[in-house]
N, C-alpha and C positions, 0 to 999 in steps of 0.2 A: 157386458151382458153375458158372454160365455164364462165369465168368472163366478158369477152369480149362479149360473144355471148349474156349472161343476160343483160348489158348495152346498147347492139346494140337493143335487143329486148323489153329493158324496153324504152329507146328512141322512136323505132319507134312507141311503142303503143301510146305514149303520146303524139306523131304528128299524130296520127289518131284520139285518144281521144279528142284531143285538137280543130280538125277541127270540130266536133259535139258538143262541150260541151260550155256551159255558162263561160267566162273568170277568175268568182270567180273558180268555180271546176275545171278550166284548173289552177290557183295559188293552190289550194288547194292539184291538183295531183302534181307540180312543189314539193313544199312543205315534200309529204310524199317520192317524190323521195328524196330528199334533205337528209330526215332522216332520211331513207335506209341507203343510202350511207353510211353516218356519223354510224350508226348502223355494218355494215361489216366492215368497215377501223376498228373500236375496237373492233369485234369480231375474224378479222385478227392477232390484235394484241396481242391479251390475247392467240390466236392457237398458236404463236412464243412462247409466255414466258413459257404458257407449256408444249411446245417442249422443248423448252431449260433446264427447272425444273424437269422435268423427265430424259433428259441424265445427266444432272447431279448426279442427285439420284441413277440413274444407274451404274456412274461410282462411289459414293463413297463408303470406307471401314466406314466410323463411320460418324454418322450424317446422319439431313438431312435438304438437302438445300431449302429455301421456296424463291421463285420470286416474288418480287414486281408487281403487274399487270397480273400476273399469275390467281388470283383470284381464284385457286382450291388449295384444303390438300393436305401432302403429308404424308406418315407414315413413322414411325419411331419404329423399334423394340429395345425397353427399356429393362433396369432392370426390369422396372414397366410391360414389356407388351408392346403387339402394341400402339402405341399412331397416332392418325391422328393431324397433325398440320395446323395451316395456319397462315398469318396476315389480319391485317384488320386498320384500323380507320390511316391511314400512314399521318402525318399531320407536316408541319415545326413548328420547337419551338427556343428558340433563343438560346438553346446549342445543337439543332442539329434537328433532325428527334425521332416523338415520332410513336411507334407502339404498337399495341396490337397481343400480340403471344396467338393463340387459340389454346386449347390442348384439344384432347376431347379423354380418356380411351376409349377404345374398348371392353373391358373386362366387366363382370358383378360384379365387386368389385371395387371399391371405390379407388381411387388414394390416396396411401400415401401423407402426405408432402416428399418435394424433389428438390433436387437443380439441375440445368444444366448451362449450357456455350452458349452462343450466341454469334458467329460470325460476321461479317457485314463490306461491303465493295462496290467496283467496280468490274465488270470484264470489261476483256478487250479480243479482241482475237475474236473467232468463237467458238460454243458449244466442238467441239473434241478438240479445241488445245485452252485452255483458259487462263487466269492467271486472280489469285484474287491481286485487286490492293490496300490499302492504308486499310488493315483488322486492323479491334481494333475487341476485345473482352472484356466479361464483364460476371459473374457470375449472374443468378437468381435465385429467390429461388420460391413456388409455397405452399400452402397450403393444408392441408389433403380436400380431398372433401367428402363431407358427403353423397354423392346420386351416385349409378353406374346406366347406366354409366355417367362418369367424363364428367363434362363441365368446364375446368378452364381459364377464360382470366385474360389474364400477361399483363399490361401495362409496354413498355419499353422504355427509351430515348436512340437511339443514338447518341453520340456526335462527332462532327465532321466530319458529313455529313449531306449531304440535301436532302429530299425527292427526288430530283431531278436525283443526284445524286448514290442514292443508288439502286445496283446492286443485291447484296442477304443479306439474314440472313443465319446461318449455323448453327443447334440446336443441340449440343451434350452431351456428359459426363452427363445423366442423372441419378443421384445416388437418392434414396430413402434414407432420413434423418434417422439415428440414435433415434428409441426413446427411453428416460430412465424411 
């Protein structure tokens, strides 16, 4: 309803505006309505993905799930410690979908080296009642970081889906490497 009422009242200004004003600044206010709009429909849409990225995280036992288009971290309590995650740079490649997995320590110590498991799929369904569709996994590994706190990006290929296509990642099994 307040969405309706901003549109009716962004309208009517700009038929009031528009009878006082020069035809360039009547294009010019067309214009920045234009890219409003365009502005809340993806502001809209990244409020879903983190609605959805959050019940999920809510409802899992291990792992955590990170939303394409979500564009915010989510944490994760490690071996290593809270870790805050995201993606980023989601781009087609011709054996599938390449991402970058952002992993930043929260702690004031320094990220071991350390391997985890990356999930990645479809959902399908509504956020309470979902199912994960056509999931492949794939081991990563991560190197020690020299500076707390941890900033580490993981460049990853999924194979066998499409930017397009893809619905989560799913970040778990994070074990801190062995040193000898």
């Amino acid at each position: 309803m307040t969405r309706r009422y901003l549109k009716l009242l962004t309208a009517a200004s700009v038929l009031v505006l528009s009878a006082c004003a020069p035809q360039s600044e009547v294009r010019q206010m067309h214009q920045s309505v234009s890219t409003l709009n365009s502005e809340m429909t993806q502001l809209k849409k990244e409020t879903v993905k983190i609605t959805q990225q959050n019940a999920l995280n809510a409802k899992s036992a291990s792992g955590v799930y990170l939303l394409p288009g979500a564009n915010t971290p989510a944490r994760l309590n490690s071996q290593l410690g809270m870790l805050r995650m995201s993606v980023s740079n989601i781009s087609a490649t011709a054996n599938g979908t390449q991402v970058t997995l952002n992993i930043h320590g929260e702690s004031n110590t320094a990220l071991p080296s350390f391997t985890g498991t990356v999930e990645w799929g479809q959902l399908q369904g509504t956020t309470e009642n979902y199912q994960e569709v056509n999931v492949q996994n794939q081991q990563f590994s991560a190197p020690a970081s020299q500076l707390a706190p941890s900033d580490i990006a993981i460049p990853l290929t999924l194979h066998g889906i499409t930017p397009e296509q893809l619905g989560f990642l799913r970040i778990h099994d994070i074990q801190p490497l062995l040193q000898d």
